[in-house]
C-alpha positions in Angstrom: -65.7 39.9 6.4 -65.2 36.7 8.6 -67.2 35.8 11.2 -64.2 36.7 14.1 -64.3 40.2 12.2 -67.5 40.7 12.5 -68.0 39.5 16.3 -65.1 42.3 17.0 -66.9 45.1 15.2 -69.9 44.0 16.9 -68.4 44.0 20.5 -66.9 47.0 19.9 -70.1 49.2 18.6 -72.2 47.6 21.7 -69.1 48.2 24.3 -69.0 52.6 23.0 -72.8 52.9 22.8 -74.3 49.9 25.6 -76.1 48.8 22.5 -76.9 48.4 19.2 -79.7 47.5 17.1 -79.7 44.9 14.3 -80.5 47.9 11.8 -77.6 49.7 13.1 -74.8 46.7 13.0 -76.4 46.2 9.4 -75.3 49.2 8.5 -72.0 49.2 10.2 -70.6 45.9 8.5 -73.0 46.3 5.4 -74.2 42.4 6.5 -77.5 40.8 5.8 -79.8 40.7 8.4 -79.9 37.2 8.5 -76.0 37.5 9.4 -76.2 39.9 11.9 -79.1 37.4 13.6 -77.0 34.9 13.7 -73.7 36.4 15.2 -76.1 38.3 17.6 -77.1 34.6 18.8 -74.1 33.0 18.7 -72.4 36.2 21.1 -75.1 35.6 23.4 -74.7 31.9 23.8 -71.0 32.6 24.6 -71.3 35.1 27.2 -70.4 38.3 25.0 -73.5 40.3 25.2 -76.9 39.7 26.0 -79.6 39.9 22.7 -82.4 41.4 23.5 -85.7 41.9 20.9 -84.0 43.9 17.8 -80.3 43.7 18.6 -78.4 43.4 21.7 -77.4 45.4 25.2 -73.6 45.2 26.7 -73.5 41.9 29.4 -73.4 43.4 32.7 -71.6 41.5 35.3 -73.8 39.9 37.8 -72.3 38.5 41.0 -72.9 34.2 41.4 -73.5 33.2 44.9 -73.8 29.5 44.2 -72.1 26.6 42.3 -73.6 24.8 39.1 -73.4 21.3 40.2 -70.6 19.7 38.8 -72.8 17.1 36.6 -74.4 19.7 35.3 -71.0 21.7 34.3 -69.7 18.8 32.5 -71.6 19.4 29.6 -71.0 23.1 29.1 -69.3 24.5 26.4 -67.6 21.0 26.0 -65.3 21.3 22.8 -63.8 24.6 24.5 -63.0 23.0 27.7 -60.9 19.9 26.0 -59.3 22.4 23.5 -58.0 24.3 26.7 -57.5 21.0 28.8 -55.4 19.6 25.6 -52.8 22.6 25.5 -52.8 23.0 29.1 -51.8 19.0 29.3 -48.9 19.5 27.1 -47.3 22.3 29.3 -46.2 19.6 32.0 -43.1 18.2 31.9 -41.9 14.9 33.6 -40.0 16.4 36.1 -43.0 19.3 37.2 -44.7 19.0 40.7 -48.5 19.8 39.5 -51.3 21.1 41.5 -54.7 20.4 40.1 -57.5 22.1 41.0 -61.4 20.2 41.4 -63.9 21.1 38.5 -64.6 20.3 35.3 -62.3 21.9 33.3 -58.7 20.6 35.0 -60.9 17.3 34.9 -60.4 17.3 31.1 -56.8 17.9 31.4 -56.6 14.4 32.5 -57.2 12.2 29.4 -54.6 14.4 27.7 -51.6 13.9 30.3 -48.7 12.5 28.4 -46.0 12.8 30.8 -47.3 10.3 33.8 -43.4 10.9 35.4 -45.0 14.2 37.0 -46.1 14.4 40.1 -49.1 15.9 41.2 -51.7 17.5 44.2 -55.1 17.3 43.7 -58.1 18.3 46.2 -60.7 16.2 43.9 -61.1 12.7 44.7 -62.5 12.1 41.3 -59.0 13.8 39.4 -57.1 11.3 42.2 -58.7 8.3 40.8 -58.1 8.9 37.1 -54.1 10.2 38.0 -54.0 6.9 39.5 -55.3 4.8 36.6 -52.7 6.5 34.1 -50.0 5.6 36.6 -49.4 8.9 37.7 -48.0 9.6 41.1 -50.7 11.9 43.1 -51.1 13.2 46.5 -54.8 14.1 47.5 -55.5 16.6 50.0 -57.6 15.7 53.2 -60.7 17.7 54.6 -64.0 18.6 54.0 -65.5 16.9 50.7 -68.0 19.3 49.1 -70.2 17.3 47.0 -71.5 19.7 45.0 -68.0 20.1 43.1 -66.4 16.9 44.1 -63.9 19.1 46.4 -61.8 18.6 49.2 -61.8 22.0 51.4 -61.1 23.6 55.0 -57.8 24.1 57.2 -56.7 20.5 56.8 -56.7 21.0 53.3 -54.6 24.7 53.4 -52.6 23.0 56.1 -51.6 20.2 53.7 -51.0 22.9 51.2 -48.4 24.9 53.3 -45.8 22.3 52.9 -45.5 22.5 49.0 -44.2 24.4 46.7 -45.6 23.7 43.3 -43.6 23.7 40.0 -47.1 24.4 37.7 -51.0 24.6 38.9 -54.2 24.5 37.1 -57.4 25.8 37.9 -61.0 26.7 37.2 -62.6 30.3 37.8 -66.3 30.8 37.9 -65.3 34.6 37.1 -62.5 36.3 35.5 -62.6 40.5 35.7 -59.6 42.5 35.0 -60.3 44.9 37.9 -61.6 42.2 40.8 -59.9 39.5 39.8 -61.0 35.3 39.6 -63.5 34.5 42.2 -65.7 31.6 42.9 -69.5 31.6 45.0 -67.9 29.6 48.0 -65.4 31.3 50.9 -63.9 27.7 51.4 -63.0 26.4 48.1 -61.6 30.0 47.5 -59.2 29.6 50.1 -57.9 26.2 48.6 -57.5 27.9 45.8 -56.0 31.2 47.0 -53.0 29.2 49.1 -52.5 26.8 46.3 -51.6 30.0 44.0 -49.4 31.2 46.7 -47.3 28.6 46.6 -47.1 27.7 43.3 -44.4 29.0 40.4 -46.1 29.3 37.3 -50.2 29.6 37.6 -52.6 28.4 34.8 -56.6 29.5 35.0 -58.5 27.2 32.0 -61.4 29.4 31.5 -63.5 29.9 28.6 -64.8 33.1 27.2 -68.0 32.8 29.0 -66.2 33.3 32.4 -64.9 36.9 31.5 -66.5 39.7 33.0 -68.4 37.5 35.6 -68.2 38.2 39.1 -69.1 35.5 42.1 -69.0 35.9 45.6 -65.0 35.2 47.2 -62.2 36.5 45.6 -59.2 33.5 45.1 -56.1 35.9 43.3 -55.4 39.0 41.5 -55.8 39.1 37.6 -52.0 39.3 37.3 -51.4 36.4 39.3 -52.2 33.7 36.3 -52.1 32.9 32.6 -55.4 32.2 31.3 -55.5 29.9 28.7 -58.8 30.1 26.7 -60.4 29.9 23.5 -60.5 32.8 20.8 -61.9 36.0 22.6 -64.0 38.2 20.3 -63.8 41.2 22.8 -61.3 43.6 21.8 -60.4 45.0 25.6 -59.1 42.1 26.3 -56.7 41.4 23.4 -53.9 43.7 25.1 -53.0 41.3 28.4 -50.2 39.5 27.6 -51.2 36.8 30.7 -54.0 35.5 27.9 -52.8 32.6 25.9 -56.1 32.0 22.8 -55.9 28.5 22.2 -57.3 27.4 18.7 -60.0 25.1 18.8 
């Protein structure tokens, strides 16, 4: 059985019963212990359930009130953020008016931007810069900078955003639930990103899988309201929306 076969089975055991125990998931996909150790480790590194001594319980949302400082984000889960940032750079075309959201994943977008005859909106100073040094034509947003993500935010910053209409936009999530929605810890970065959704035609989130059933503190948009492009999800529930694009790694 593969390893993506296995991490199914598993989800799907833990998700009817709230847990398993290693002798149990033995059983169930007649693995080695060994095996089963080693998925159960490699699930709970990425967010799919939380391993506990002698198998694993079901990951319970638990709601973020603050934001990971954006040196520190950098570094997580790295090779699924460019995989994400790669495909979602080769959805613009030269003639798209782009919005792009602060944070470290739409950050990686950047390197792979072929088509530098789009136009784009950014509320990041840092994404502005590196627009700017591929030649790109970019509009940043004025108002409050919040340091701790590198993000313009407040009125002067929704204000700005009244007056477009955006062809594509790409953003990051702290928290993606089916039920509540994307959210982030911090009312005013939400509403950056809740009236740059508005007024935008197609919306991209770049999450990956250890975003899904998180919860933080301010609802941005509706689950419905964006494609999420992510890396391969190993929880069966969530195979069945069509608004999630699995980008291979």
């Amino acid at each position: 059985m593969l390893a993506e076969e296995r991490f199914s089975r598993i989800l799907s055991i833990i998700e009817a019963e709230g847990s398993a125990t290693i002798q149990e998931l033995m059983t169930a996909l007649d693995a080695s212990e060994s095996t089963v150790r080693r998925d159960l480790i490699t699930m709970d590194e990425n967010g799919l359930l939380t391993k506990v001594h002698g198998g694993a319980i079901a990951r319970r949302p638990s709601v973020s009130t603050h934001d990971e400082d954006v040196r520190n984000r950098k570094t997580m889960n790295a090779e699924q953020k460019n995989a994400i940032a790669k495909y979602a750079a080769s959805l613009i075309r030269p003639d798209d008016f782009v919005y792009l959201d602060a944070g470290t994943s739409t950050e990686a977008m950047i390197p792979f931007i072929k088509e530098t005859q789009a136009v784009f909106v950014t509320n990041a100073i840092g994404h502005a810069k590196l627009l700017a040094e591929k030649g790109c034509r970019v509009y940043l947003l004025g108002g409050e900078f919040k340091s701790q993500t590198e993000a313009i935010v407040g009125e002067e910053a929704m204000e700005m955003l009244s007056k477009y209409n955006f062809t594509k936009g790409f953003w990051g999530t702290n928290g993606i639930s089916v039920s509540k929605g994307y959210s982030t810890p911090e009312i005013k970065e939400a509403m950056v990103k809740k009236y740059s959704m508005k007024n935008c035609k197609r919306c991209y989130i770049l999450a990956d899988a250890s975003k899904f059933d998180q919860l933080s503190s301010v609802k941005f948009a509706d689950f419905e309201q964006a494609t999420i492009l992510t890396t391969e999800l190993y929880k069966p529930a969530l195979k069945k929306y069509k608004n999630i694009v699995e980008v291979k790694e």
